[in-house]
C-alpha positions as CSV (number, residue, x, y, z in Angstrom):
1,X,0.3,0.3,-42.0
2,X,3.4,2.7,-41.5
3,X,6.9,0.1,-42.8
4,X,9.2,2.2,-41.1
5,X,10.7,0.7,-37.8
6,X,10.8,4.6,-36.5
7,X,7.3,4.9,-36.4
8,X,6.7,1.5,-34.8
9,X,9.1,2.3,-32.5
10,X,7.3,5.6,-31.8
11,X,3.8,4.5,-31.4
12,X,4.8,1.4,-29.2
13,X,6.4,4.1,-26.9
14,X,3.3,6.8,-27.2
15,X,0.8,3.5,-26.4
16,X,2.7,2.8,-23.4
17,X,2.6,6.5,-21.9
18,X,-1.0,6.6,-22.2
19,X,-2.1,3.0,-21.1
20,X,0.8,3.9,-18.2
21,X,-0.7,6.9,-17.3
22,X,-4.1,5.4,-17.3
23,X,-3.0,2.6,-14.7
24,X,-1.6,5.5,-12.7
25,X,-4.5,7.4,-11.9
26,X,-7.1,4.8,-12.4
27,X,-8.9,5.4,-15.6
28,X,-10.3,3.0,-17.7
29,X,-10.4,2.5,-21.2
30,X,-10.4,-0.2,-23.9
31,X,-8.4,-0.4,-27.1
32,X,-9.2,-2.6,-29.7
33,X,-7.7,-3.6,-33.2
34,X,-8.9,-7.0,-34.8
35,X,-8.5,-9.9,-32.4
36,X,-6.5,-8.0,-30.1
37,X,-8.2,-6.3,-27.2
38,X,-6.9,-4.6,-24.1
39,X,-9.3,-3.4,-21.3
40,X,-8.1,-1.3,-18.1
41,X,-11.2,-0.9,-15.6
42,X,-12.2,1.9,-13.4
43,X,-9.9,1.9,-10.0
44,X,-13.0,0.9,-7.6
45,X,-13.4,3.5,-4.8
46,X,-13.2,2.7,-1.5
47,X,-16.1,2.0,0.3
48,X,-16.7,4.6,3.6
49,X,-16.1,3.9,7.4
50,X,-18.9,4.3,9.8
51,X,-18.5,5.9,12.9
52,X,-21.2,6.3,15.5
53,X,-20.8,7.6,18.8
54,X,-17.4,7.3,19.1
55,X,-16.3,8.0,22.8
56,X,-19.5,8.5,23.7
57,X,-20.3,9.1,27.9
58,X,-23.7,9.1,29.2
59,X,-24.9,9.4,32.7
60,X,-28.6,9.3,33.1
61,X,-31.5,9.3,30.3
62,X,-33.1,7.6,28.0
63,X,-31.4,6.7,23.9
64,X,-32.8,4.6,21.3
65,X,-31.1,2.2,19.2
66,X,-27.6,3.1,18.3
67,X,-27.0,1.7,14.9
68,X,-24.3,2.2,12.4
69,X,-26.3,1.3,8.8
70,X,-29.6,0.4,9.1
71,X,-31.8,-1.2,5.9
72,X,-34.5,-2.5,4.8
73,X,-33.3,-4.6,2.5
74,X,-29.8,-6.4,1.9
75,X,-29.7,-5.7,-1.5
76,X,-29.8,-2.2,-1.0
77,X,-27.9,-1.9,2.0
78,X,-24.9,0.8,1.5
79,X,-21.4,-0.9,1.7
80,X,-18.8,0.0,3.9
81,X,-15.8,-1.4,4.7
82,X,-15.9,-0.9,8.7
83,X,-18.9,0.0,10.8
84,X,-18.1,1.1,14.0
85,X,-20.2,1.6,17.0
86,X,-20.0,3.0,20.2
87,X,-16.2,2.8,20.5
88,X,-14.9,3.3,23.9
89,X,-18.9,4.8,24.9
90,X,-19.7,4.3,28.3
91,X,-22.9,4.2,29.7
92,X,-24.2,4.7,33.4
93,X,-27.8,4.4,34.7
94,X,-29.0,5.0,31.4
95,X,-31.8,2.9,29.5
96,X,-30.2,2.3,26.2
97,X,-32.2,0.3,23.1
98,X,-29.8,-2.1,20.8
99,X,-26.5,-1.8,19.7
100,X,-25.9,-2.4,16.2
101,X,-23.3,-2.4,13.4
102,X,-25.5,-3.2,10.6
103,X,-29.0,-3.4,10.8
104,X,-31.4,-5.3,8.0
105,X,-34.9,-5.5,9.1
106,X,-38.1,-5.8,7.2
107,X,-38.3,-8.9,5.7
108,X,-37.4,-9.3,2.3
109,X,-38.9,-7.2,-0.2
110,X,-41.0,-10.0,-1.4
111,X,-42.8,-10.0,1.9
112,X,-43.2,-5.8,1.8
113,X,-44.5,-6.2,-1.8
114,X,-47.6,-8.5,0.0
C-alpha cells in the first residue's frame, strides 16, 4: 500500500473519472477490495413503442384482427412501453375483426404442454 498522500490523492481522483464515466454512458462494472464492494449496473434500455395502423382510413372491405403484440404466452410476451392501435383510423362500411393492444391467447403453457 503506497504511504504517500500524492498517490492517494491520485488514485482517488483516477477512481472517480472512471466510475464517473461509467455512470455517464451506462456501463456497468464492479470493483471490489476486501469488504468493500461497489457495483454500477447496466443502464436498462428502453422498451419499444408499438404502432399499428396509425391514421389508418378504410372504406369498404374486409380486415382481420388488428393487434399490436400478440402471444401465446405472458411470460414470453415482448415488453413495450406503449402499444398503440388504430390511432385516429376510421373505418366505413367495412367488416373489421378485434381491436387489440396486447393480445395473450392460448392458454397457459401448461395447458399446450397437454
Amino acid at each position: 500500500m503506497p504511504s504517500s498522500p500524492t498517490v492517494w490523492i491520485v488514485l482517488i481522483i483516477t477512481a472517480a473519472i472512471v466510475v464517473g464515466l461509467m455512470v455517464w454512458k451506462g456501463v456497468g462494472g464492479t470493483f471490489a477490495k476486501g469488504k468493500w464492494r461497489f457495483t454500477l449496473h447496466d443502464a436498462p434500455k428502453p422498451a419499444p413503442n408499438v404502432t399499428v395502423a396509425d391514421g389508418l382510413h378504410m372504406e369498404g372491405g374486409k380486415v382481420g384482427n388488428i393487434t399490436g403484440v400478440k402471444s401465446t404466452d405472458a411470460a414470453d410476451a415482448p415488453v413495450a412501453s406503449e402499444v398503440d392501435v388504430a390511432n385516429k383510423a376510421s373505418f366505413s362500411h367495412t367488416d373489421v375483426g378485434d381491436i387489440t393492444g396486447v393480445d395473450i391467447s392460448g392458454g397457459s403453457r401448461r395447458e399446450r404442454e397437454k
